[in-house]
One Martini backbone bead per residue (centre of mass of N, CA, C, O) as a GRO file, in nm:
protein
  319
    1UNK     BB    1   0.017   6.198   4.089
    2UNK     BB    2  -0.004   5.847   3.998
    3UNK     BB    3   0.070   5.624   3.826
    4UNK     BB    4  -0.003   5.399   3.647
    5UNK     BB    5   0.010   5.037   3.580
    6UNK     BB    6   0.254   4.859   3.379
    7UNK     BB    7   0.227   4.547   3.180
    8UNK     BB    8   0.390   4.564   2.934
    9UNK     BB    9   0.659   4.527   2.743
   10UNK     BB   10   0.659   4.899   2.774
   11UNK     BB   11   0.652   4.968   3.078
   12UNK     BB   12   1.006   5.055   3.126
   13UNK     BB   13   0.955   5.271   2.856
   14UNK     BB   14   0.761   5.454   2.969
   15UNK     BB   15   0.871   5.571   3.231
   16UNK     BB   16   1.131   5.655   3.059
   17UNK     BB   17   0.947   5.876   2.914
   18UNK     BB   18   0.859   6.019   3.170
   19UNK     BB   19   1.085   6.108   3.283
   20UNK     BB   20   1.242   6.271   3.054
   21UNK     BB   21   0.997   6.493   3.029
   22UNK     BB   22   0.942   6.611   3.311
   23UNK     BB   23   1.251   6.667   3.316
   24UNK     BB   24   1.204   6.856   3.070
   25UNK     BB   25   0.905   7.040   3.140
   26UNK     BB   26   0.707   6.852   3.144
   27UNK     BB   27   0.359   6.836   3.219
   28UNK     BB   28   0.156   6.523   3.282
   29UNK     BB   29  -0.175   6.404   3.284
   30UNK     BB   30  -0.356   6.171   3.352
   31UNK     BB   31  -0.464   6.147   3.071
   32UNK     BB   32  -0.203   6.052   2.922
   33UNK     BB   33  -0.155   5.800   3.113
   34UNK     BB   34  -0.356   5.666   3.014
   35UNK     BB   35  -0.288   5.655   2.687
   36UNK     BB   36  -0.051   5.453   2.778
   37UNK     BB   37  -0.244   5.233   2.871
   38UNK     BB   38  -0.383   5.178   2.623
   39UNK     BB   39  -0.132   5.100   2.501
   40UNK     BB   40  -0.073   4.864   2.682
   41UNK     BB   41  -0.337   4.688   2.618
   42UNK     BB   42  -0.266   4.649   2.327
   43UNK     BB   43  -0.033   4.505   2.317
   44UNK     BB   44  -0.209   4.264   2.505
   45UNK     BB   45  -0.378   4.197   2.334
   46UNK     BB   46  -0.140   4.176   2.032
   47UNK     BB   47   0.051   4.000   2.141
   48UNK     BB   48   0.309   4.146   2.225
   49UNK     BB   49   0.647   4.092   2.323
   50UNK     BB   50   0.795   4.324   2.161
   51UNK     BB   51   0.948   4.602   2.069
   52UNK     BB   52   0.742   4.696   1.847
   53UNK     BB   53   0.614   4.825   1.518
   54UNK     BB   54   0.363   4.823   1.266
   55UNK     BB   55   0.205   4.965   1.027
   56UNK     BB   56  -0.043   4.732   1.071
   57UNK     BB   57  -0.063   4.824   1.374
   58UNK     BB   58  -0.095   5.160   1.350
   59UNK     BB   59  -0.335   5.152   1.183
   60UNK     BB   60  -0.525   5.013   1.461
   61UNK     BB   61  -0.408   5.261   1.685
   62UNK     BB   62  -0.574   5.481   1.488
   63UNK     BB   63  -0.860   5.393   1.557
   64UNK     BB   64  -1.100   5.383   1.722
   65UNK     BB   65  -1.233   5.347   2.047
   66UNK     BB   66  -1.509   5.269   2.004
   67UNK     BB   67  -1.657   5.574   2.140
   68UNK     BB   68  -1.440   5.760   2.074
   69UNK     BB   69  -1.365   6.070   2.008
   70UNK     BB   70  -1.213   6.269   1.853
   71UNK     BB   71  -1.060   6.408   2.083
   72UNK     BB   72  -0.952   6.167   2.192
   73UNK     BB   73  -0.821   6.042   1.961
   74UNK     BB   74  -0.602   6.234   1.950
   75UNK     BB   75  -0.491   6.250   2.198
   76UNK     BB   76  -0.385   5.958   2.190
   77UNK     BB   77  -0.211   5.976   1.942
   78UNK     BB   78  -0.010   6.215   2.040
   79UNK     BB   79   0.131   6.063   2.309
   80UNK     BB   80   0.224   5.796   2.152
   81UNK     BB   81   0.400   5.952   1.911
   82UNK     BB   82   0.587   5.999   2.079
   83UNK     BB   83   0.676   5.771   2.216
   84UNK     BB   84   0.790   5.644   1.957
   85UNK     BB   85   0.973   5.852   1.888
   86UNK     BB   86   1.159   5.761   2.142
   87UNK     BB   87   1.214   5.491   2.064
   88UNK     BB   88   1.353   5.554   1.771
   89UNK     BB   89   1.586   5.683   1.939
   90UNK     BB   90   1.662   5.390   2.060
   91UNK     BB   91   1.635   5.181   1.842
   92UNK     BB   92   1.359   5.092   1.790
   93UNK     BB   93   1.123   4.873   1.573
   94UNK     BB   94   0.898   5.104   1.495
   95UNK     BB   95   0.655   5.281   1.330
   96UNK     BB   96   0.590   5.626   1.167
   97UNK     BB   97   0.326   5.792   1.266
   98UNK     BB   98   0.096   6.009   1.170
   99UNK     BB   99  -0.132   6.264   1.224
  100UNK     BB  100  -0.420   6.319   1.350
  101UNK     BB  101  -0.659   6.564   1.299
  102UNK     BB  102  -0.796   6.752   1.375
  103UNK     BB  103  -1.112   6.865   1.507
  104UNK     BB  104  -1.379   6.974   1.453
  105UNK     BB  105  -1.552   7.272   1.530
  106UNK     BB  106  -1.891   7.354   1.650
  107UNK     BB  107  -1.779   7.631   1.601
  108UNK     BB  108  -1.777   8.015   1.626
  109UNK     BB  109  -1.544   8.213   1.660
  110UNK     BB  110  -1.521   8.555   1.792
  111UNK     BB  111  -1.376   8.847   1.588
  112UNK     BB  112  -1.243   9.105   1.692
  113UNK     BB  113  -1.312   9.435   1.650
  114UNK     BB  114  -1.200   9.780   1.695
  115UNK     BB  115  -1.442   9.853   1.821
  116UNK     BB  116  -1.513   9.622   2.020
  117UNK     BB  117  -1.224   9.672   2.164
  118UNK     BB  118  -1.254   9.945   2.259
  119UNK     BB  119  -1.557   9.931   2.446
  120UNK     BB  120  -1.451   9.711   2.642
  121UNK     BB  121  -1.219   9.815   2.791
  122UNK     BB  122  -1.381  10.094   2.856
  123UNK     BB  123  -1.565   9.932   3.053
  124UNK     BB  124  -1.362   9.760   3.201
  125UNK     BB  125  -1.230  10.061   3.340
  126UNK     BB  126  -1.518  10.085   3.513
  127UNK     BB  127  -1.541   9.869   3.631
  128UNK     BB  128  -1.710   9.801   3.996
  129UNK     BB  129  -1.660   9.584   4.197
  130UNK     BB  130  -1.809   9.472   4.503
  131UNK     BB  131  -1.642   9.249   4.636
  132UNK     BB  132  -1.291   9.261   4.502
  133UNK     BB  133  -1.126   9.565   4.482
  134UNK     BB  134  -0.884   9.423   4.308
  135UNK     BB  135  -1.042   9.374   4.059
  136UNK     BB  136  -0.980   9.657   3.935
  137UNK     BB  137  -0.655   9.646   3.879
  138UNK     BB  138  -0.664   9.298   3.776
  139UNK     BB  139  -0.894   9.299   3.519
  140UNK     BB  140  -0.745   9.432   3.280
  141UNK     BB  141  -0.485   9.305   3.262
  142UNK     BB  142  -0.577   9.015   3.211
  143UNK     BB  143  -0.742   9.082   2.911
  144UNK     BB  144  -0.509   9.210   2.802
  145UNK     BB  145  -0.289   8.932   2.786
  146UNK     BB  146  -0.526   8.759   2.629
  147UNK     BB  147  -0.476   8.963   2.384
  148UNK     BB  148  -0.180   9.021   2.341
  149UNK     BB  149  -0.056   8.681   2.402
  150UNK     BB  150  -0.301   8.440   2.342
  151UNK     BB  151  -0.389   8.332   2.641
  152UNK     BB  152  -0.535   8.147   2.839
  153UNK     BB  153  -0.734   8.163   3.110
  154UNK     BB  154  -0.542   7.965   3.293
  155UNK     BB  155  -0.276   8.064   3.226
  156UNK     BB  156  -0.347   8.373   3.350
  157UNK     BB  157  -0.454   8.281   3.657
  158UNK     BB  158  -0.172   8.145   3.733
  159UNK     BB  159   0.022   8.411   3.771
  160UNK     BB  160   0.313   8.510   3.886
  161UNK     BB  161   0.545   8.672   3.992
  162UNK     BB  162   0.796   8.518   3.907
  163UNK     BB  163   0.701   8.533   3.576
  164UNK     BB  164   0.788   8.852   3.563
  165UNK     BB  165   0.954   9.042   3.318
  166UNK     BB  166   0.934   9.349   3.277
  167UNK     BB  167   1.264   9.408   3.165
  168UNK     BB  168   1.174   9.226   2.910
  169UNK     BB  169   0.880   9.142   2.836
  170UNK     BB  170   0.789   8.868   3.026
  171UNK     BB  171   0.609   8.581   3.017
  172UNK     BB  172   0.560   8.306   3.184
  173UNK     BB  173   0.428   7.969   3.155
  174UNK     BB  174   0.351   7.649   3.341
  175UNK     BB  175   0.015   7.610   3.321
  176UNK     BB  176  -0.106   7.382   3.073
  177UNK     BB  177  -0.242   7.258   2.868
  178UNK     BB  178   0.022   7.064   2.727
  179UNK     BB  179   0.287   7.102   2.960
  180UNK     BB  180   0.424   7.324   2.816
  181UNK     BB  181   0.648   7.545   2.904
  182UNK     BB  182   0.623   7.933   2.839
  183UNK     BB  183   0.631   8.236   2.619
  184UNK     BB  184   0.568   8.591   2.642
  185UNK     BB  185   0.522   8.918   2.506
  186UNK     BB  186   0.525   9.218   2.601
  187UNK     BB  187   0.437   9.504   2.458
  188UNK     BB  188   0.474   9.805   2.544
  189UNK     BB  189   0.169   9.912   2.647
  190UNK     BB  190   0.169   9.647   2.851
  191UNK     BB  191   0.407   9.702   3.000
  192UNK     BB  192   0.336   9.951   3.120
  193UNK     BB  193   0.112   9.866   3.277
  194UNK     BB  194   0.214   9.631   3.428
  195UNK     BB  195   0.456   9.827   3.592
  196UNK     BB  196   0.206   9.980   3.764
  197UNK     BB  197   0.094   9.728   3.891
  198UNK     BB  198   0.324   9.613   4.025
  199UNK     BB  199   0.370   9.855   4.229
  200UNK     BB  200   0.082   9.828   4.349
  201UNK     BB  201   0.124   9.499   4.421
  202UNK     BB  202   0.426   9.335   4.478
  203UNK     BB  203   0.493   9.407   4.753
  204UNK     BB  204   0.257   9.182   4.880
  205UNK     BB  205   0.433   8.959   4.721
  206UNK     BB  206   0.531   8.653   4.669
  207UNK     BB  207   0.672   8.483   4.401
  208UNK     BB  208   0.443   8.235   4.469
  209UNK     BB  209   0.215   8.444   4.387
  210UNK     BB  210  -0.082   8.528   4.279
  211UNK     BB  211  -0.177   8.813   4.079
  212UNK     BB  212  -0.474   8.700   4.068
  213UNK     BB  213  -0.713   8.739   4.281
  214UNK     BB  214  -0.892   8.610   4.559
  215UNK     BB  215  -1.025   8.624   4.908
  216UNK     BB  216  -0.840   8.383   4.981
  217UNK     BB  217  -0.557   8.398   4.794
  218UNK     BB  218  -0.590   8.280   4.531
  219UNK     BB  219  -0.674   8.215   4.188
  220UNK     BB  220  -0.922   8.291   4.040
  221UNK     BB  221  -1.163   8.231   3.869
  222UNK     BB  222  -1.299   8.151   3.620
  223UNK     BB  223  -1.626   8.191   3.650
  224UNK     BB  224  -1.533   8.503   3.740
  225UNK     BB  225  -1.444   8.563   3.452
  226UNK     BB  226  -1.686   8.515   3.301
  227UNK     BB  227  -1.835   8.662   3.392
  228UNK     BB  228  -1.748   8.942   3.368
  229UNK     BB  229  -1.753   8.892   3.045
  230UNK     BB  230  -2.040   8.967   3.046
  231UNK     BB  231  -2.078   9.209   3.225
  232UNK     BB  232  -1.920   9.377   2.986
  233UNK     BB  233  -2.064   9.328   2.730
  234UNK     BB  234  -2.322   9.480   2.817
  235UNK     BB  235  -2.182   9.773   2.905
  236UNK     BB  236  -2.062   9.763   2.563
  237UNK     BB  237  -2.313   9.674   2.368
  238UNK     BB  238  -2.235   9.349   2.304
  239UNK     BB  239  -2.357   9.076   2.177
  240UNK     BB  240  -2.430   8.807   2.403
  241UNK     BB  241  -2.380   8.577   2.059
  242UNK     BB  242  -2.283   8.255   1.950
  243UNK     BB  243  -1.987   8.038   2.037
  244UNK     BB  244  -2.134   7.972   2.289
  245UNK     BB  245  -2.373   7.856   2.489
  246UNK     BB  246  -2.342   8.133   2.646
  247UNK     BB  247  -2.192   8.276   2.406
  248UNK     BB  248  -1.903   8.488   2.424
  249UNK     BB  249  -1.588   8.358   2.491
  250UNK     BB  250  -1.292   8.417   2.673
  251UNK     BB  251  -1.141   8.236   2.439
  252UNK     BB  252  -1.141   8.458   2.208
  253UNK     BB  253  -0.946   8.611   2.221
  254UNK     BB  254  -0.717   8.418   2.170
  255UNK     BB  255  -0.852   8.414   1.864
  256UNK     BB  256  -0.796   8.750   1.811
  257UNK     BB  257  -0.510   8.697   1.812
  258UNK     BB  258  -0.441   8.489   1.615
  259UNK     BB  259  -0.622   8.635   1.359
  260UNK     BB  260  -0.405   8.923   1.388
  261UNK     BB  261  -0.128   8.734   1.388
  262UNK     BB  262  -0.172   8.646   1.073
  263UNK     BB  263  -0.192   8.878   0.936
  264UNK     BB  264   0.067   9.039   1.030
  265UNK     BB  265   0.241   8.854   0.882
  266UNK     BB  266   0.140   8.870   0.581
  267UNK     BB  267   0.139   9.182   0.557
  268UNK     BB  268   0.498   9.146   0.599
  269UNK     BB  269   0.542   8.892   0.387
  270UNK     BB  270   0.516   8.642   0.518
  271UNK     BB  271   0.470   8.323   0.487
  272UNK     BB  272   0.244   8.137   0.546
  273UNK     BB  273   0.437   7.857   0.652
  274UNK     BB  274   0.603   8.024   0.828
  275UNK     BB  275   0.343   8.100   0.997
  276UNK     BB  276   0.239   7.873   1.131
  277UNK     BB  277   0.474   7.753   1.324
  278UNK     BB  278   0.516   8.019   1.485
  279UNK     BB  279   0.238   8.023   1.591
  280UNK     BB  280   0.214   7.726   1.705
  281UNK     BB  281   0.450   7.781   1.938
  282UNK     BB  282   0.340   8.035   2.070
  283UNK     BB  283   0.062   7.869   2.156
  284UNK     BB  284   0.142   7.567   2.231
  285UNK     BB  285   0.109   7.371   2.010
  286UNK     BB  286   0.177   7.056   1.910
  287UNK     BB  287   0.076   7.148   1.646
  288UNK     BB  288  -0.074   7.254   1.311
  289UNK     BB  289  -0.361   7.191   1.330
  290UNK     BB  290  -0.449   7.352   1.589
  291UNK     BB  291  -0.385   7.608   1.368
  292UNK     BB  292  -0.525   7.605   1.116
  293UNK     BB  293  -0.806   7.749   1.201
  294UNK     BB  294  -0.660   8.011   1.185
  295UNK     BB  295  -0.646   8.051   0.909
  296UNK     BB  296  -0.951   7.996   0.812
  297UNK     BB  297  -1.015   8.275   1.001
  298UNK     BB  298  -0.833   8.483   0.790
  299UNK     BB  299  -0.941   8.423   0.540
  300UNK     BB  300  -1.268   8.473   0.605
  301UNK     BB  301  -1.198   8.782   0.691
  302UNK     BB  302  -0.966   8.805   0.431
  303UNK     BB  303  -0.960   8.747   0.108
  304UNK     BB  304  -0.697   8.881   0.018
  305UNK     BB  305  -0.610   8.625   0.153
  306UNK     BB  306  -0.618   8.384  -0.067
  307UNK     BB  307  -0.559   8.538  -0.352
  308UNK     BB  308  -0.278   8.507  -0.289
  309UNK     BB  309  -0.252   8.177  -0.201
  310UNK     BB  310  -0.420   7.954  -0.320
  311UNK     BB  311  -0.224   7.757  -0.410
  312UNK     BB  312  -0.125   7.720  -0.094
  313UNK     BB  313  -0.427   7.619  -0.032
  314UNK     BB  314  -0.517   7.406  -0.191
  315UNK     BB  315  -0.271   7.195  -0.078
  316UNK     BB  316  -0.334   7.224   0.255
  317UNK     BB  317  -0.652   7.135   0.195
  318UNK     BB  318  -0.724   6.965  -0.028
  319UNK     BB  319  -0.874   7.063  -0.333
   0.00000   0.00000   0.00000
């Protein structure tokens, strides 16, 4: 993937933030390079000559662009101000502005409860595939990774032999949404699958192998899992209508995750504050802002952390 040509005054400072990130394990996608040429052409629009940037700059780099809808909003805002940020501590004189909240979701993700985790994965475990026989031992590992790590599911269909560390416990993730590698744990019950899994499948795969394949070698496809998920909600009796256009969505498990890991946070005695970031940063999010909605979605179906937190609840929602 090459880069877009940068011609304005920030040209060969975009470059070396590029590389220094990238260098640094962070990996980019062409949308981020576009978003950064947004930001050269705002330069050269706004006849900007110097690497300089003010307040009431910013202040019209952070409104919408013609129709550019929320979500492409954020993400513009997002890398760009890290590149800000990556300037102000070059010396260069920026004006550091915040960031712009998230995005409200149009849907409301499904929040699987103990009785519908049991008779799925008891679903999933009988569940008998037709066409690739390995994916009877590895799509219950799949889906038990999405709902124990709280990863995405492109995430999870990425991971490959190397990425696995067993005897530690430990998932490496290098594929992601925000193009930043991290690591997640693995429960007890999980590693002993794993270990299972491994033994009977890793003998055959070489390091840089997808440990979840599809018939020609790949690894399975995002559809394929789609699928599959549609089809264990039926054998498991789970109505499938709500979160997504067409049902209940695999990344709810995620959202099943965040929102099992914030009540457990708190019931554990941890400080609301202290629980955003932590889960912030185990999810890959870029900030708190796309974590703030499931701490709302853990309020709501738990009213006594409400009550417990109210005051610090007002003054986060700002009510």
């Amino acid at each position: 993937m090459s880069r877009p040509k940068y011609t304005s005054v920030l040209a060969e400072q975009i470059c070396k933030f590029l590389d220094y990130r990238e260098n640094s394990g962070i990996k980019y996608l062409y949308p981020d390079y576009v978003n950064l040429l947004k930001l050269d052409a705002f330069f050269i629009q706004e006849r900007i000559v110097e690497i300089s940037f003010s307040k009431e700059q910013a202040i019209k780099w952070k409104q919408p662009l013609g129709n550019e809808s929320k979500r492409a909003q954020y993400e513009r805002i997002n890398v760009t101000k890290r590149f800000f940020e990556y300037l102000f501590v070059q010396g260069f004189p920026v004006f550091q502005f915040n960031n712009i909240k998230y995005p409200k979701q149009k849907f409301t993700p499904h929040i699987y409860n103990d009785d519908e985790i049991d008779r799925y994965f008891a679903a999933l475990d009988r569940y008998d595939p037709l066409q690739n026989r390995r994916h009877k031992i590895q799509l219950p590992i799949l889906f038990r990774i999405m709902l124990c790590c709280g990863t995405r599911m492109t995430e999870t269909i990425t991971i490959q032999k190397k990425d696995i560390d067993i005897e530690n416990g430990i998932i490496r993730l290098s594929e992601t949404k925000n193009s930043k590698e991290r690591y997640v744990l693995m429960s007890d019950s999980l590693k002993i699958l794993i270990k299972d899994f491994a033994n009977k499948t890793f003998y055959a795969l070489k390091d840089d192998d997808y440990i979840f394949t599809s018939l020609y070698g790949k690894h399975i496809s995002a559809s394929t899992v789609a699928r599959v998920h549609h089809d264990i909600l039926s054998l498991a009796g789970i109505p499938n209508t709500g979160s997504g256009r067409y049902g209940k969505r695999v990344h709810d498990w995620r959202h099943t995750f965040a929102v099992r890991s914030f009540k457990q946070l708190i019931d554990m005695g941890m400080d609301m504050y202290a629980a955003l970031p932590i889960l912030s940063v185990y999810l890959g999010h870029n900030d708190i802002y796309a974590t703030e909605r499931y701490l709302r979605l853990t309020i709501n179906m738990y009213p006594y952390i409400s009550e417990k937190f109210k005051a610090e609840l007002d003054k986060l929602f700002e009510k």
